[in-house]
TIMI-2910 file (N, C-alpha, C, CB; in pm, 1 decimal, decimal comma, always signed):
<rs>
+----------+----------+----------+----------+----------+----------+----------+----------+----------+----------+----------+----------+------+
!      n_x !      n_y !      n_z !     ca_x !     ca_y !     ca_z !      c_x !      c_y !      c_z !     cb_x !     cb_y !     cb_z ! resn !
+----------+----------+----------+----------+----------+----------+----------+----------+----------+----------+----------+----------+------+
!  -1287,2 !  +1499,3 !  +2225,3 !  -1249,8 !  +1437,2 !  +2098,9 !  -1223,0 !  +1543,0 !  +1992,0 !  -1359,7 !  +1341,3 !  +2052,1 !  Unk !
!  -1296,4 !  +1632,7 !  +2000,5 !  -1286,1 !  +1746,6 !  +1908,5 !  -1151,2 !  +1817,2 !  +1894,9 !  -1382,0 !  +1844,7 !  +1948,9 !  Unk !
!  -1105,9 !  +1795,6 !  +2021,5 !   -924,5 !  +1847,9 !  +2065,1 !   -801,0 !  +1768,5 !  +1945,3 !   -871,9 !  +1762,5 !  +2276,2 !  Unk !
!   -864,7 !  +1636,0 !  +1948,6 !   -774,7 !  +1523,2 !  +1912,5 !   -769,9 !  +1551,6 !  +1740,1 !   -845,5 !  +1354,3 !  +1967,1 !  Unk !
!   -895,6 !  +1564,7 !  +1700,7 !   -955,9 !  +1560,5 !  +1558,3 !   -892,8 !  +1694,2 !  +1513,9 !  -1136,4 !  +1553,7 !  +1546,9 !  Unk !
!   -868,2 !  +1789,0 !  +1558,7 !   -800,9 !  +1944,7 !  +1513,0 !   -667,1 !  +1874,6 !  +1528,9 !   -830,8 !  +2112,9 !  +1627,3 !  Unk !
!   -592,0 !  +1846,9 !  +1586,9 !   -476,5 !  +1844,2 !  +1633,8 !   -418,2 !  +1754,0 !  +1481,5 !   -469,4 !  +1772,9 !  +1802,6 !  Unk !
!   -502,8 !  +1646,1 !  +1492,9 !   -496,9 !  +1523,2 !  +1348,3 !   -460,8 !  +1601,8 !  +1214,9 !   -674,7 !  +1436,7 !  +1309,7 !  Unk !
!   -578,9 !  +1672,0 !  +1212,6 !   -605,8 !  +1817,5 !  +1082,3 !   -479,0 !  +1848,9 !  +1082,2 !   -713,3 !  +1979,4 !  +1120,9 !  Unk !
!   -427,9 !  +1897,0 !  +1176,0 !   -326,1 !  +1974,8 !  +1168,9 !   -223,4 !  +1886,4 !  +1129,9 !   -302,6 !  +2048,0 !  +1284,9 !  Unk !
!   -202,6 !  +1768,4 !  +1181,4 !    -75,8 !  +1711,3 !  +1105,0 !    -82,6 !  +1676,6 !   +983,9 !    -25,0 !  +1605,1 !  +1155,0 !  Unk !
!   -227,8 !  +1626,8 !   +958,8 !   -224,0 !  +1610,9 !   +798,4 !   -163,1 !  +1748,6 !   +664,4 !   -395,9 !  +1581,6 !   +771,1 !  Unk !
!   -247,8 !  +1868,7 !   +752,6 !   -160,5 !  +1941,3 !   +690,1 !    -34,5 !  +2005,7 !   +684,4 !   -200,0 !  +1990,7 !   +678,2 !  Unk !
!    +40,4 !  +1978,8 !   +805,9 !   +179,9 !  +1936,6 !   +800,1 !   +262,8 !  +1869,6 !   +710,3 !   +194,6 !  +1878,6 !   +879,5 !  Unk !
!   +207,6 !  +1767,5 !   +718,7 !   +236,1 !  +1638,2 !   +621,9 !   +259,9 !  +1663,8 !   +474,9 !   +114,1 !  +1540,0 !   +624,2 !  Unk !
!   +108,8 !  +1755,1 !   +421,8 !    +83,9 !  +1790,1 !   +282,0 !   +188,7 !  +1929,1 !   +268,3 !    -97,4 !  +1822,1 !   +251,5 !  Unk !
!   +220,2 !  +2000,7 !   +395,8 !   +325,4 !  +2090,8 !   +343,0 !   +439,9 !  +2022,6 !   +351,0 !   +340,0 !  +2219,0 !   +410,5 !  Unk !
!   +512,7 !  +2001,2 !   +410,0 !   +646,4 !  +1907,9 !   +413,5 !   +643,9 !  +1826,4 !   +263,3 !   +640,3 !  +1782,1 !   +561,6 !  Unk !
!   +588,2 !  +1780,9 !   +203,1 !   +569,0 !  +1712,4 !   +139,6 !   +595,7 !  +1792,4 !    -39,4 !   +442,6 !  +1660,1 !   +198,5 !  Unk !
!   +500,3 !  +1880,8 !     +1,4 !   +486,8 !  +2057,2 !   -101,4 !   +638,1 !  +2085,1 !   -149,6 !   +430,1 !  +2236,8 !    +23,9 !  Unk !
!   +670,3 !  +2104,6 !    -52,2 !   +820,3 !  +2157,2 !     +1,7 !   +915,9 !  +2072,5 !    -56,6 !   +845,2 !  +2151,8 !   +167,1 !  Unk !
!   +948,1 !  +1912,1 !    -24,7 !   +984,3 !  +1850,2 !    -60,0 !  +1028,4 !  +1816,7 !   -244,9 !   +921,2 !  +1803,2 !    +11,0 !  Unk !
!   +900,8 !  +1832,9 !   -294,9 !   +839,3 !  +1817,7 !   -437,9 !   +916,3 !  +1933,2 !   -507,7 !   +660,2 !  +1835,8 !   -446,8 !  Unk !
!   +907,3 !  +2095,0 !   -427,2 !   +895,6 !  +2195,5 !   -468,9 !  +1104,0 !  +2231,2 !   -471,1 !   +768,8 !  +2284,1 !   -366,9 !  Unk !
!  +1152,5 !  +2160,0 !   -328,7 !  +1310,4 !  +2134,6 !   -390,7 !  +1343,9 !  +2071,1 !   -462,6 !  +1394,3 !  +2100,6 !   -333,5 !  Unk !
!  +1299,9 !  +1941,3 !   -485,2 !  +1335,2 !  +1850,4 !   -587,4 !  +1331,2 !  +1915,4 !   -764,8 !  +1224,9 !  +1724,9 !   -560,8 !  Unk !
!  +1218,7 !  +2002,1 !   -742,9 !  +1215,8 !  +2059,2 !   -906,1 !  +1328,1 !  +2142,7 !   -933,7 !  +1083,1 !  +2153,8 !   -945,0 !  Unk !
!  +1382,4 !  +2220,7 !   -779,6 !  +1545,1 !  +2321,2 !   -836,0 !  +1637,2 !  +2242,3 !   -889,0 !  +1644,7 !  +2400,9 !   -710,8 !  Unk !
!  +1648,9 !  +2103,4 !   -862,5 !  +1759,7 !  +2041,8 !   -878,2 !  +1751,7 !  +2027,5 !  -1018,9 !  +1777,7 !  +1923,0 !   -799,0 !  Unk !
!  +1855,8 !  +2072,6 !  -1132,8 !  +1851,1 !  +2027,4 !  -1258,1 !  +1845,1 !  +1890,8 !  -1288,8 !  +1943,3 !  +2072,2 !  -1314,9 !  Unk !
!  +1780,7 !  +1868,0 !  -1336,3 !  +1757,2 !  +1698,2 !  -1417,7 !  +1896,7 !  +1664,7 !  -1472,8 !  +1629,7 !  +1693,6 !  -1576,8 !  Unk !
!  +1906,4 !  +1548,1 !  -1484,1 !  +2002,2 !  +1472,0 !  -1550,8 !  +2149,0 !  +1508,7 !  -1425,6 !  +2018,6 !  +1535,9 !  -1742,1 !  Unk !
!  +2128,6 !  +1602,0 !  -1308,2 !  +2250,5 !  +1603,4 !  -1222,9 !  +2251,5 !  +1466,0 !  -1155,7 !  +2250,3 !  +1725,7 !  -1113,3 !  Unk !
!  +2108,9 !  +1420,3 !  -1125,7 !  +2115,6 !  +1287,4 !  -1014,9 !  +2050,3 !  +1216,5 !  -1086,1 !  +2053,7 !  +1289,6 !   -860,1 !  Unk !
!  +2099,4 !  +1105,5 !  -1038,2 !  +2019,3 !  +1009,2 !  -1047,8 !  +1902,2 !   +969,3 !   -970,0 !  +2082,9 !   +933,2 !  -1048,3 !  Unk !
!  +1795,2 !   +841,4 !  -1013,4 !  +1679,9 !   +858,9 !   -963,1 !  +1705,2 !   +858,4 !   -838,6 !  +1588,0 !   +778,1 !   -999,5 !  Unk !
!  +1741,5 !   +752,0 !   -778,9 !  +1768,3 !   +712,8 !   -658,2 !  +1800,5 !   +788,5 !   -571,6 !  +1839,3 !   +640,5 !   -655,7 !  Unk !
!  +1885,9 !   +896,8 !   -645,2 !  +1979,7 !  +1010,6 !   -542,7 !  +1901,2 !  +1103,5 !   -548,6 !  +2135,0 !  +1068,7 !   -584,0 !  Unk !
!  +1765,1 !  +1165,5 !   -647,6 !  +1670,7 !  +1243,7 !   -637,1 !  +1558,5 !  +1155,0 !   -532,2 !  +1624,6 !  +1285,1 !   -787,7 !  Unk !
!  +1526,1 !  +1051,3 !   -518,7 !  +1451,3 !  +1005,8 !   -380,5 !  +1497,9 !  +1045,3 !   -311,6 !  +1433,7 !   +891,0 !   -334,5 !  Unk !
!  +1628,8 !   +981,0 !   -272,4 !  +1668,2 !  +1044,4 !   -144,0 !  +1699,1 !  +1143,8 !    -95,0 !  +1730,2 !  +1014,9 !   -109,0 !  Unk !
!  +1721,1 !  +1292,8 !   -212,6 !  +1701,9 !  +1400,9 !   -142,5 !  +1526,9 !  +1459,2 !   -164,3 !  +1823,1 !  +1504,6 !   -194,6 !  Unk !
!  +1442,3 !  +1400,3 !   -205,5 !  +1275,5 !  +1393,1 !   -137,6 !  +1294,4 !  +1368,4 !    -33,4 !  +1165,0 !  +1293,4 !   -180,2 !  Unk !
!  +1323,9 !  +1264,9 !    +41,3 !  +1357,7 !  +1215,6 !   +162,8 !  +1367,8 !  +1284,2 !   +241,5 !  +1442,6 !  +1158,9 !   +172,9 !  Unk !
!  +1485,0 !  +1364,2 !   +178,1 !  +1593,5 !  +1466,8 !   +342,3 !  +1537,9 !  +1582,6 !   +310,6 !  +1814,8 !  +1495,7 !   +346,3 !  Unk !
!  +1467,9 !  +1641,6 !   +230,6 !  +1358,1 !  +1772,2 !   +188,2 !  +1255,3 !  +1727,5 !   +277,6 !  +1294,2 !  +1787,9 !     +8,9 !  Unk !
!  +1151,8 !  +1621,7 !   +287,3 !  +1048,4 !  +1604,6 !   +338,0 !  +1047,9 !  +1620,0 !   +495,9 !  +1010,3 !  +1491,5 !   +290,7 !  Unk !
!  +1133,3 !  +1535,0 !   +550,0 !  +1183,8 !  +1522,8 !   +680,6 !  +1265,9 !  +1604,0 !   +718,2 !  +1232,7 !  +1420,6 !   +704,6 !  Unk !
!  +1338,3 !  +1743,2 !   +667,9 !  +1374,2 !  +1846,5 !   +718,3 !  +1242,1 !  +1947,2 !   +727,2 !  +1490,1 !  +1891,3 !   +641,6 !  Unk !
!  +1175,2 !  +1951,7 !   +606,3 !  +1021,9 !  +2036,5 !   +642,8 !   +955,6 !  +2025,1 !   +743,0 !   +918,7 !  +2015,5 !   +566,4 !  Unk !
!   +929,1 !  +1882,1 !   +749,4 !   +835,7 !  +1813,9 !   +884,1 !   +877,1 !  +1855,9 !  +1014,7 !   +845,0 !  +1648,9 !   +896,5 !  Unk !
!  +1009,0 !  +1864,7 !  +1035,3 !  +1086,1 !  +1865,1 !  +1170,9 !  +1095,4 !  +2049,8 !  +1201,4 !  +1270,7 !  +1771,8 !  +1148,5 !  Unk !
!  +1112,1 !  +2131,4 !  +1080,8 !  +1098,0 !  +2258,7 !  +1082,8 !   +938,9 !  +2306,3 !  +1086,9 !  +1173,6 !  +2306,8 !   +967,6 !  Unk !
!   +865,8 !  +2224,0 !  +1022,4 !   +710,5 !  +2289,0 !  +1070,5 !   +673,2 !  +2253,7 !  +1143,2 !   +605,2 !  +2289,6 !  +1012,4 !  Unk !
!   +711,0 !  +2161,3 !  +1175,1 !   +649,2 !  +2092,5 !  +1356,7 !   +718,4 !  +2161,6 !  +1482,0 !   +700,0 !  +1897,7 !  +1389,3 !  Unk !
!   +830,3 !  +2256,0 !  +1470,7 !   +885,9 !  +2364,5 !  +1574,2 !   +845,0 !  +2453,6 !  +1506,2 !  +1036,4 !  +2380,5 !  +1615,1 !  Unk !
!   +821,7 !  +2504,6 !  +1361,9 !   +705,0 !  +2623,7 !  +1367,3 !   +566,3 !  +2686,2 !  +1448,0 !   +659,7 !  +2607,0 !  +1273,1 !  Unk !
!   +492,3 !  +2522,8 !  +1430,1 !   +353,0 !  +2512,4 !  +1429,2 !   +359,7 !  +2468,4 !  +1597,7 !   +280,6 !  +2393,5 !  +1301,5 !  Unk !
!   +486,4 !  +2429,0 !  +1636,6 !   +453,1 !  +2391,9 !  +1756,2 !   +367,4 !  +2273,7 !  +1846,5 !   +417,7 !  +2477,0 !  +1770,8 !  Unk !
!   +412,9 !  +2156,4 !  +1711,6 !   +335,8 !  +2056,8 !  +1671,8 !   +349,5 !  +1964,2 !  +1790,8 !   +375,2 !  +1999,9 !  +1535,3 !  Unk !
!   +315,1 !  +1881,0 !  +1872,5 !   +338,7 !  +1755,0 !  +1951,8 !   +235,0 !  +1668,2 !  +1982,8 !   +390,8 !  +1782,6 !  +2068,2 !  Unk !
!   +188,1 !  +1597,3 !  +1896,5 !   +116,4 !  +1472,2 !  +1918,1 !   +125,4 !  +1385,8 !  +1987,0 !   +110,2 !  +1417,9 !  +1850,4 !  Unk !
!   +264,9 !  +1361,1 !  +1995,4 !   +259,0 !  +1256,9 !  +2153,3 !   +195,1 !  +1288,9 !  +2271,5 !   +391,2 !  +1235,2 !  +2218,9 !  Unk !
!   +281,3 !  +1441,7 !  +2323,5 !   +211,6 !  +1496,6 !  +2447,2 !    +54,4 !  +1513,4 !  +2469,4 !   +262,0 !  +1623,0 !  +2461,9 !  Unk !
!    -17,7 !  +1511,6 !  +2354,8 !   -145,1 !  +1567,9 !  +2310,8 !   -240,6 !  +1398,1 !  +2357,9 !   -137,8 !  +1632,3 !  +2103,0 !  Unk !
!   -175,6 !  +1283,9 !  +2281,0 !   -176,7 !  +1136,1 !  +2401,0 !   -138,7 !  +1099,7 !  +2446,8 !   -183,9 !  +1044,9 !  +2411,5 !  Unk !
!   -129,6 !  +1196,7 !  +2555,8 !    -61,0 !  +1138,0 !  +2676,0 !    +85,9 !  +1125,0 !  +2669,1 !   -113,0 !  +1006,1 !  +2703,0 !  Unk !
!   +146,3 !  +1073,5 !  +2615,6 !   +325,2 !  +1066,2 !  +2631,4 !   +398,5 !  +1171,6 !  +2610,5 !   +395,9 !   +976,7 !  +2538,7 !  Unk !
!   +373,7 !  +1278,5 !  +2708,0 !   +514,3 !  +1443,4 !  +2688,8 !   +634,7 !  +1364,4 !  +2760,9 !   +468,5 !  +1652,5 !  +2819,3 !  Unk !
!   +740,0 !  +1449,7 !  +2644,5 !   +843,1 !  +1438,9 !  +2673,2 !   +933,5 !  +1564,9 !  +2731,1 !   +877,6 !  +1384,4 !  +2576,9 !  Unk !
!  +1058,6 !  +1514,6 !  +2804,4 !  +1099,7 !  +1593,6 !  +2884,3 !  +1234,4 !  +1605,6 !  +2818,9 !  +1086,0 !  +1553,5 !  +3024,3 !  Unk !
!  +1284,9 !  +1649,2 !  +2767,3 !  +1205,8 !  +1837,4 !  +2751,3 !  +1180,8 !  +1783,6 !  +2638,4 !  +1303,1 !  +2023,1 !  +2751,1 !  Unk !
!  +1072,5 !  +1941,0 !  +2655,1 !   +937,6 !  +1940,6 !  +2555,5 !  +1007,8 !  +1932,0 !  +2391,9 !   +827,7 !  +2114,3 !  +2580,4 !  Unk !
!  +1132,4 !  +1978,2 !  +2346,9 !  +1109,9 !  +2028,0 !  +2237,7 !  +1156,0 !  +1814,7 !  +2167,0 !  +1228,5 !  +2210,2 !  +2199,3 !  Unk !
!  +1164,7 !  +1743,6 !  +2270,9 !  +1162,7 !  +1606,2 !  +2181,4 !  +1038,9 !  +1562,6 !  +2126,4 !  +1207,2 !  +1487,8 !  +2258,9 !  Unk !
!   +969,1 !  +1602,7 !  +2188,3 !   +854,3 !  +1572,6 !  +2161,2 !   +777,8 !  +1624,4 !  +1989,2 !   +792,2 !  +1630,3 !  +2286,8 !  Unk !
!   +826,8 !  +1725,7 !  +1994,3 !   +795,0 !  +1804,5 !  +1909,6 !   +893,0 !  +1757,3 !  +1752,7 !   +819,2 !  +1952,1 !  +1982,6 !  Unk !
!  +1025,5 !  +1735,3 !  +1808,9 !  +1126,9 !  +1700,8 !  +1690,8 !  +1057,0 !  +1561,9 !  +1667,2 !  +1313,2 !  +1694,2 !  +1732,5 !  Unk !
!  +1011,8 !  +1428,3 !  +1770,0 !   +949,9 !  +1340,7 !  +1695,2 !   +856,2 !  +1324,1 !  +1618,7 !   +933,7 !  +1286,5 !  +1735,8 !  Unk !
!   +696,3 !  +1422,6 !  +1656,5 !   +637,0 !  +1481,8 !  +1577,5 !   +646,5 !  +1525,9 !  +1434,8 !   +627,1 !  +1545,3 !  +1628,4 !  Unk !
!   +776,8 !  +1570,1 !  +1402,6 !   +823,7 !  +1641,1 !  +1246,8 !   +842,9 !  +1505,3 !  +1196,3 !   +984,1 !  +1758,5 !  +1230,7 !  Unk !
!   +954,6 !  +1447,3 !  +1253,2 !   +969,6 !  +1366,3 !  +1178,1 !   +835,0 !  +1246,4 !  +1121,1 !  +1076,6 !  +1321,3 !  +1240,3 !  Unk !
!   +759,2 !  +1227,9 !  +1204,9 !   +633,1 !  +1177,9 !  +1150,7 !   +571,8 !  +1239,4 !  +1035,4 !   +541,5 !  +1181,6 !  +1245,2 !  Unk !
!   +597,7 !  +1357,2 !  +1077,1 !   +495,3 !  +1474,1 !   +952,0 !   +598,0 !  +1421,0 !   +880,9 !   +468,8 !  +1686,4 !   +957,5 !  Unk !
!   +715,6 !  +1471,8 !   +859,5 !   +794,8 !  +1440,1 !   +741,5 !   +811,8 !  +1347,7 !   +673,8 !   +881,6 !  +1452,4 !   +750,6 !  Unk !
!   +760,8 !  +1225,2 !   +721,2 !   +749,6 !  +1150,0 !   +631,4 !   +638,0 !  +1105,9 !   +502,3 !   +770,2 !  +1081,1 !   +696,2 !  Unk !
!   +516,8 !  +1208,7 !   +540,4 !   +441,6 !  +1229,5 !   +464,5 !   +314,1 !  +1160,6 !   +550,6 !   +488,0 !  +1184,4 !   +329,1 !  Unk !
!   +228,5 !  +1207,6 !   +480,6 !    +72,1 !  +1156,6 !   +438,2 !    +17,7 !  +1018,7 !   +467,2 !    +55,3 !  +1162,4 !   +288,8 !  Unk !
!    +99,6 !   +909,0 !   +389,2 !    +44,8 !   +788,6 !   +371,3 !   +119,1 !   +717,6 !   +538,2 !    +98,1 !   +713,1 !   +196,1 !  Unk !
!   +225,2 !   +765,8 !   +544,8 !   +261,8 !   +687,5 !   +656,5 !   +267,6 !   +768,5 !   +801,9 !   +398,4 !   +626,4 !   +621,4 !  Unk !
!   +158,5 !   +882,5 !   +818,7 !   +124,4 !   +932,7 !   +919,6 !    -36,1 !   +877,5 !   +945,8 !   +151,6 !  +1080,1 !   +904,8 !  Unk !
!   -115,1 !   +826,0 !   +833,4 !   -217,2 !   +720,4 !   +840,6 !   -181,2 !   +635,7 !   +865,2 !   -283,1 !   +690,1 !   +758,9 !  Unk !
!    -98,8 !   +579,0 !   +787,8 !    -28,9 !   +442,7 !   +911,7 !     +9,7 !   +391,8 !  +1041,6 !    +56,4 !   +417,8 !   +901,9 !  Unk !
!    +24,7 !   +511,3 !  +1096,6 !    +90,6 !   +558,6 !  +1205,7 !    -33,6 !   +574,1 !  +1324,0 !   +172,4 !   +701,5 !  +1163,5 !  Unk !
!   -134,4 !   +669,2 !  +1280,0 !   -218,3 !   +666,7 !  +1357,9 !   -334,5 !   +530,6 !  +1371,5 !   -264,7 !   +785,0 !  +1329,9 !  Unk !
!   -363,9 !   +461,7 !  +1254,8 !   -444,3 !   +348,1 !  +1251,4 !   -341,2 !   +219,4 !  +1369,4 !   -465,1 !   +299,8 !  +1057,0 !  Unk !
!   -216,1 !   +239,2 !  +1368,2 !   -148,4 !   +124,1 !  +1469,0 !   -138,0 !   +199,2 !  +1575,9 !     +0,2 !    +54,2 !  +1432,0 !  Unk !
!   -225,4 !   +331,7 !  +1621,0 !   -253,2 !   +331,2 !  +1775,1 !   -359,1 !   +290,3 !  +1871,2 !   -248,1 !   +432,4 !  +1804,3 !  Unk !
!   -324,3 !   +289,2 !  +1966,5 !   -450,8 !   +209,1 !  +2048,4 !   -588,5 !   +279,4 !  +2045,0 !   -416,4 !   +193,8 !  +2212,7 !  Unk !
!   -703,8 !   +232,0 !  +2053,6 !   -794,7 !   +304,9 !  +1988,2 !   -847,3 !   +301,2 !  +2165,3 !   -891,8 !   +234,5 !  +1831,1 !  Unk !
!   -924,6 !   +439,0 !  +2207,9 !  -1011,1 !   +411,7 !  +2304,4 !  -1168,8 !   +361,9 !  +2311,2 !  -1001,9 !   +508,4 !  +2355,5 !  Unk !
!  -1190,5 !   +279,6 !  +2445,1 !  -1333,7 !   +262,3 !  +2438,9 !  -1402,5 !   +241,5 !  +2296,8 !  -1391,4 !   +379,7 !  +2501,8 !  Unk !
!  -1560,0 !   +268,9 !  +2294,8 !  -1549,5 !   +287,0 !  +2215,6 !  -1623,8 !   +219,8 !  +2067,9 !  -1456,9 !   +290,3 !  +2246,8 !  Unk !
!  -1682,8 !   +284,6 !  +1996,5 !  -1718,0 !   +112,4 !  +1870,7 !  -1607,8 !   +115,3 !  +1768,4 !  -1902,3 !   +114,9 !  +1744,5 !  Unk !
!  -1614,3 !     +5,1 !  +1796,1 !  -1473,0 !    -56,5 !  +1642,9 !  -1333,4 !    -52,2 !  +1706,2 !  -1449,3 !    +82,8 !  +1467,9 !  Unk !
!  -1322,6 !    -50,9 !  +1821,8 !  -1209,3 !    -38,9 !  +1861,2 !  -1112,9 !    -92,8 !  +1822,8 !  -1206,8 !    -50,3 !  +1946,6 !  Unk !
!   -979,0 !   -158,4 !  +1880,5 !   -915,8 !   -205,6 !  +1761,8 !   -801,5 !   -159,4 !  +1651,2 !  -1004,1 !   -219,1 !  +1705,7 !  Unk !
!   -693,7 !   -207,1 !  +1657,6 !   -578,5 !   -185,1 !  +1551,8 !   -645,9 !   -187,6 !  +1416,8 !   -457,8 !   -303,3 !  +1557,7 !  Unk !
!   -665,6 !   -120,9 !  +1316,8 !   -662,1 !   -119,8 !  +1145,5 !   -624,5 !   -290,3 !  +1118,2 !   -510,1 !     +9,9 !  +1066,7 !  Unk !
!   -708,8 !   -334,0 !  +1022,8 !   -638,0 !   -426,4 !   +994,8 !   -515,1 !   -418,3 !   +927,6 !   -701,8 !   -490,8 !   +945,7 !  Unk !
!   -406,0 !   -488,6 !   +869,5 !   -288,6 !   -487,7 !   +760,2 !   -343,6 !   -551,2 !   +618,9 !   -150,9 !   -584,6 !   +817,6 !  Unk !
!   -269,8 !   -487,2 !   +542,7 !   -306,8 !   -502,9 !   +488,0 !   -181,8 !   -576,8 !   +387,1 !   -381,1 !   -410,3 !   +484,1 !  Unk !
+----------+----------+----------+----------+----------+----------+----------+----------+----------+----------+----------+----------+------+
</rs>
Protein backbone atom coordinates (compact mmCIF):
# COMPACT_ATOMS: atom_id res chain seq x y z
CA UNK A 1 0.00 0.00 0.00
CA UNK A 2 2.80 2.22 0.77
CA UNK A 3 3.77 1.84 -3.16
CA UNK A 4 0.23 3.16 -4.09
CA UNK A 5 0.21 6.11 -1.40
CA UNK A 6 3.82 7.57 -2.88
CA UNK A 7 2.78 7.11 -6.30
CA UNK A 8 -0.80 9.25 -5.24
CA UNK A 9 1.79 11.97 -3.56
CA UNK A 10 3.27 12.14 -6.53
CA UNK A 11 0.40 12.98 -8.69
CA UNK A 12 -0.94 15.34 -6.41
CA UNK A 13 2.11 17.07 -6.82
CA UNK A 14 1.99 16.91 -10.39
CA UNK A 15 -1.26 18.27 -10.37
CA UNK A 16 -0.16 21.35 -8.03
CA UNK A 17 2.73 21.89 -10.60
CA UNK A 18 0.80 21.77 -13.83
CA UNK A 19 -1.48 23.86 -12.29
CA UNK A 20 1.63 26.49 -10.95
CA UNK A 21 2.53 26.55 -14.46
CA UNK A 22 -0.71 27.07 -15.79
CA UNK A 23 -1.49 30.23 -13.36
CA UNK A 24 2.16 31.28 -13.93
CA UNK A 25 1.38 31.53 -18.11
CA UNK A 26 -1.74 33.00 -17.74
CA UNK A 27 -0.06 36.06 -15.79
CA UNK A 28 2.39 36.68 -19.22
CA UNK A 29 -0.58 37.19 -21.09
CA UNK A 30 -1.35 41.02 -20.94
CA UNK A 31 -4.77 41.76 -19.51
CA UNK A 32 -7.37 43.31 -21.44
CA UNK A 33 -5.76 41.05 -24.76
CA UNK A 34 -8.48 38.21 -23.93
CA UNK A 35 -11.20 37.82 -22.83
CA UNK A 36 -12.32 35.88 -19.75
CA UNK A 37 -13.37 32.98 -21.39
CA UNK A 38 -10.41 32.91 -23.82
CA UNK A 39 -8.03 33.38 -20.66
CA UNK A 40 -9.84 29.98 -19.17
CA UNK A 41 -9.27 28.36 -21.91
CA UNK A 42 -5.77 29.01 -22.34
CA UNK A 43 -5.54 27.83 -18.25
CA UNK A 44 -6.90 24.90 -19.80
CA UNK A 45 -4.33 24.22 -22.62
CA UNK A 46 -1.38 25.56 -20.03
CA UNK A 47 -2.59 23.05 -17.41
CA UNK A 48 -2.98 20.02 -19.61
CA UNK A 49 0.13 20.68 -21.64
CA UNK A 50 2.14 20.78 -18.10
CA UNK A 51 0.44 17.64 -16.90
CA UNK A 52 1.19 15.65 -20.10
CA UNK A 53 4.93 17.15 -20.09
CA UNK A 54 5.49 16.30 -16.33
CA UNK A 55 4.02 13.10 -16.46
CA UNK A 56 6.85 12.09 -19.40
CA UNK A 57 9.23 14.01 -17.18
CA UNK A 58 8.48 12.31 -13.92
CA UNK A 59 7.70 9.27 -15.74
CA UNK A 60 4.35 9.22 -14.28
CA UNK A 61 1.79 6.08 -14.98
CA UNK A 62 -0.89 5.36 -12.67
CA UNK A 63 -2.77 3.15 -14.62
CA UNK A 64 0.06 0.62 -15.02
CA UNK A 65 0.82 1.09 -11.24
CA UNK A 66 -3.29 -0.55 -11.06
CA UNK A 67 -2.94 -2.86 -12.91
CA UNK A 68 -3.99 -1.53 -16.49
CA UNK A 69 -0.32 -0.97 -18.57
CA UNK A 70 -0.62 0.03 -21.69
CA UNK A 71 1.04 -1.06 -24.78
CA UNK A 72 3.17 0.88 -25.51
CA UNK A 73 4.09 2.21 -22.43
CA UNK A 74 4.36 5.82 -23.25
CA UNK A 75 0.08 5.82 -23.49
CA UNK A 76 -0.07 5.15 -20.46
CA UNK A 77 1.89 7.76 -19.27
CA UNK A 78 0.31 10.54 -21.85
CA UNK A 79 -3.11 9.45 -20.05
CA UNK A 80 -1.67 9.98 -16.76
CA UNK A 81 -0.72 13.87 -17.71
CA UNK A 82 -3.64 14.47 -18.85
CA UNK A 83 -5.30 13.54 -15.48
CA UNK A 84 -2.57 15.55 -13.71
CA UNK A 85 -3.43 18.28 -16.01
CA UNK A 86 -6.43 18.74 -15.19
CA UNK A 87 -5.67 19.65 -11.80
CA UNK A 88 -6.16 18.81 -8.15
CA UNK A 89 -9.87 18.78 -7.60
CA UNK A 90 -10.60 16.48 -10.43
CA UNK A 91 -7.70 14.01 -9.89
CA UNK A 92 -9.67 13.52 -6.33
CA UNK A 93 -12.43 12.89 -8.26
CA UNK A 94 -10.94 10.59 -10.23
CA UNK A 95 -9.43 8.51 -7.70
CA UNK A 96 -12.57 8.41 -5.15
CA UNK A 97 -14.67 6.76 -8.52
CA UNK A 98 -12.10 3.91 -8.40
CA UNK A 99 -12.76 0.59 -7.20
CA UNK A 100 -11.66 0.42 -3.76
CA UNK A 101 -9.98 -2.99 -2.56
CA UNK A 102 -11.03 -5.35 0.23
CA UNK A 103 -10.96 -3.76 2.90
CA UNK A 104 -13.07 -1.20 5.50
CA UNK A 105 -15.25 1.34 3.81
CA UNK A 106 -14.94 -0.02 0.68
CA UNK A 107 -16.94 1.43 -1.83
CA UNK A 108 -17.29 4.34 -4.52
CA UNK A 109 -17.19 8.09 -2.63
CA UNK A 110 -20.45 9.10 -2.37
CA UNK A 111 -21.65 12.15 -5.08
CA UNK A 112 -22.19 14.66 -4.16
Amino acid sequence: MGGLATSLTRLFVLAYLSQTVSRIGERLVPRGTLSQRQRESLGEWLSTAAGIGLGFAADADILAELGLPFQPAFVGVLLTGLIVGQGGRFLTQWIAGLPHSGGQGGGAAPKQ
